[in-house]
TORPA-4810 file (N, C-alpha, C, O; in nm, 3 decimals):
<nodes>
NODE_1_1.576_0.026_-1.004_1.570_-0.004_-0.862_1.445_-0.084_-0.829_1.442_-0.165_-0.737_X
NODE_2_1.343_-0.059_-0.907_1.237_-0.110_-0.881_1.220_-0.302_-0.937_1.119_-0.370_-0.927_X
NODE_3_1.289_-0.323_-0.965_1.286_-0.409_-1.075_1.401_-0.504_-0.952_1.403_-0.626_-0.941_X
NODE_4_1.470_-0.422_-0.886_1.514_-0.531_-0.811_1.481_-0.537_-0.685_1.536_-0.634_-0.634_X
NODE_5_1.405_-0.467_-0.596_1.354_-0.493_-0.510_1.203_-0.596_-0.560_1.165_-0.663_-0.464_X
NODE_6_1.140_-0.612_-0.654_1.101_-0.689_-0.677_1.137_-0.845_-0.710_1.061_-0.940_-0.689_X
NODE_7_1.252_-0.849_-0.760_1.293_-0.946_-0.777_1.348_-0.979_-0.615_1.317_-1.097_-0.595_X
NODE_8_1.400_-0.938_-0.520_1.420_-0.985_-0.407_1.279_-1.032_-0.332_1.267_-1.133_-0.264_X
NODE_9_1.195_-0.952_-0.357_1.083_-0.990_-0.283_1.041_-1.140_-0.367_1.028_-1.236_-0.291_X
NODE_10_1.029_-1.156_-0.452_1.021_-1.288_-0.542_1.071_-1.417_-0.479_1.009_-1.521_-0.456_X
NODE_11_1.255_-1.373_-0.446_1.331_-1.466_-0.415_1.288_-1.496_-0.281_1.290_-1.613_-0.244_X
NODE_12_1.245_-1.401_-0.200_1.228_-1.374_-0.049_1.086_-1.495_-0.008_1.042_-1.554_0.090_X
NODE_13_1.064_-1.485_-0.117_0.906_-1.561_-0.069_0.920_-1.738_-0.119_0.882_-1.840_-0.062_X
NODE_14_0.974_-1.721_-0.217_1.019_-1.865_-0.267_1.107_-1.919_-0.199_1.110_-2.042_-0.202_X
NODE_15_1.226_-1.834_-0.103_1.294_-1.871_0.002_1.199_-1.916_0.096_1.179_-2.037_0.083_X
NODE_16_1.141_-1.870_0.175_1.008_-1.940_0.250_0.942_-2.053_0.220_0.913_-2.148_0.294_X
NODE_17_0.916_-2.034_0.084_0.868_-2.204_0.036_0.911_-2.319_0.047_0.860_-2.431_0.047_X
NODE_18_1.048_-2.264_0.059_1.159_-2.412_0.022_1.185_-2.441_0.150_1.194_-2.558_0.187_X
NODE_19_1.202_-2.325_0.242_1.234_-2.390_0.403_1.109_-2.439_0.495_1.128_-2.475_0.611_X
NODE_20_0.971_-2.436_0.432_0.870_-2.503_0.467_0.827_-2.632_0.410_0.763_-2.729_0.451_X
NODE_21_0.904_-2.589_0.270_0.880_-2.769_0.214_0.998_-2.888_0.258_0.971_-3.008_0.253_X
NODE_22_1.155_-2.828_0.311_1.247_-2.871_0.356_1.359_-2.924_0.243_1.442_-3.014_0.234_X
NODE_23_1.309_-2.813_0.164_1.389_-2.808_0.077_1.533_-2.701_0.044_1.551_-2.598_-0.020_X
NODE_24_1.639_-2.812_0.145_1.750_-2.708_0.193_1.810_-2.650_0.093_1.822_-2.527_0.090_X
NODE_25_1.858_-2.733_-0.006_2.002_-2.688_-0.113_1.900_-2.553_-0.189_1.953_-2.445_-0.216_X
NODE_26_1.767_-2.576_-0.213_1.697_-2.476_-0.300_1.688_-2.352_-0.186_1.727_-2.244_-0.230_X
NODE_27_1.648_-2.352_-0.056_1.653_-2.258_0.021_1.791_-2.156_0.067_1.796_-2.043_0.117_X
NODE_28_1.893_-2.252_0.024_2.012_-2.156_0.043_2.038_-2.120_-0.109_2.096_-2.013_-0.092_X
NODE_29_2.034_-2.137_-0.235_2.071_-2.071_-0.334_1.970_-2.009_-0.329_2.013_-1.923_-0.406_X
NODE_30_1.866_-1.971_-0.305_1.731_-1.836_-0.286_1.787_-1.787_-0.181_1.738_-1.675_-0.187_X
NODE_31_1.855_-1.785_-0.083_1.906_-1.692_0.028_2.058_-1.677_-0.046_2.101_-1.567_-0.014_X
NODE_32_2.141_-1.738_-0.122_2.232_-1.623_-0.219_2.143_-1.484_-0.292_2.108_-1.371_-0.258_X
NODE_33_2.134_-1.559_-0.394_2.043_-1.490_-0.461_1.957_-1.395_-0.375_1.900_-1.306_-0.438_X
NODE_34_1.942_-1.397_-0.277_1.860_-1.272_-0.209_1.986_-1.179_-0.167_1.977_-1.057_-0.183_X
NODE_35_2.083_-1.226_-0.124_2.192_-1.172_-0.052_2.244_-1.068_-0.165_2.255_-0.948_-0.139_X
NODE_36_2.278_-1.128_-0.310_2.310_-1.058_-0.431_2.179_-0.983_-0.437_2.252_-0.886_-0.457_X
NODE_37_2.082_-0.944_-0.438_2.010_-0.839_-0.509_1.998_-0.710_-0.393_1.971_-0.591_-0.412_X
NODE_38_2.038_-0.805_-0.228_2.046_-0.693_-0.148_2.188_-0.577_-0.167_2.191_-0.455_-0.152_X
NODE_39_2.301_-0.675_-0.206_2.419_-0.550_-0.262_2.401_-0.515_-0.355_2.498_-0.446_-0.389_X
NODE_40_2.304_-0.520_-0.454_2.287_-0.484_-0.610_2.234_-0.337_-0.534_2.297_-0.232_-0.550_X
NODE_41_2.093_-0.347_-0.439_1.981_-0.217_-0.396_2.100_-0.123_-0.331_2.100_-0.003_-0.358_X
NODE_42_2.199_-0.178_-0.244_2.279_-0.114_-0.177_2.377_-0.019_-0.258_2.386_0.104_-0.250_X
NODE_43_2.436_-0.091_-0.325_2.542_0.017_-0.487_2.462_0.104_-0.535_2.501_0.219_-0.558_X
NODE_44_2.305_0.054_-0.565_2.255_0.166_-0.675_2.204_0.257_-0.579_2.171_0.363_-0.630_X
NODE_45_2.182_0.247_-0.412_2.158_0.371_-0.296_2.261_0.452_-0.279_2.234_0.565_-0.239_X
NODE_46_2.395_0.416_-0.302_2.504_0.466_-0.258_2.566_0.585_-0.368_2.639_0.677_-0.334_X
NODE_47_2.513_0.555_-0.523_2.539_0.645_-0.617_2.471_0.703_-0.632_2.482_0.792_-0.716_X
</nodes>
């Protein structure tokens, strides 16, 4: 669990980077990729 809330926080911040540098196509595959590790935290809360 820990291992992926880190990795979201990773994506979460590099998402920020890219929508300050205006770098769209990289800012929405880092907002997938954030979206996937938020249902990854959600399955492993639910079991």
């Amino acid at each position: 669990m820990q291992s992926l809330v880190e990795n979201y926080e990773t994506k979460k911040s590099s998402a920020l980077n890219f929508m300050k540098n205006g770098q769209l196509n990289a800012y929405f595959e880092a907002l997938i990729e954030m979206n996937n590790y938020k249902k990854l935290m959600f399955t492993v809360c639910s079991n």
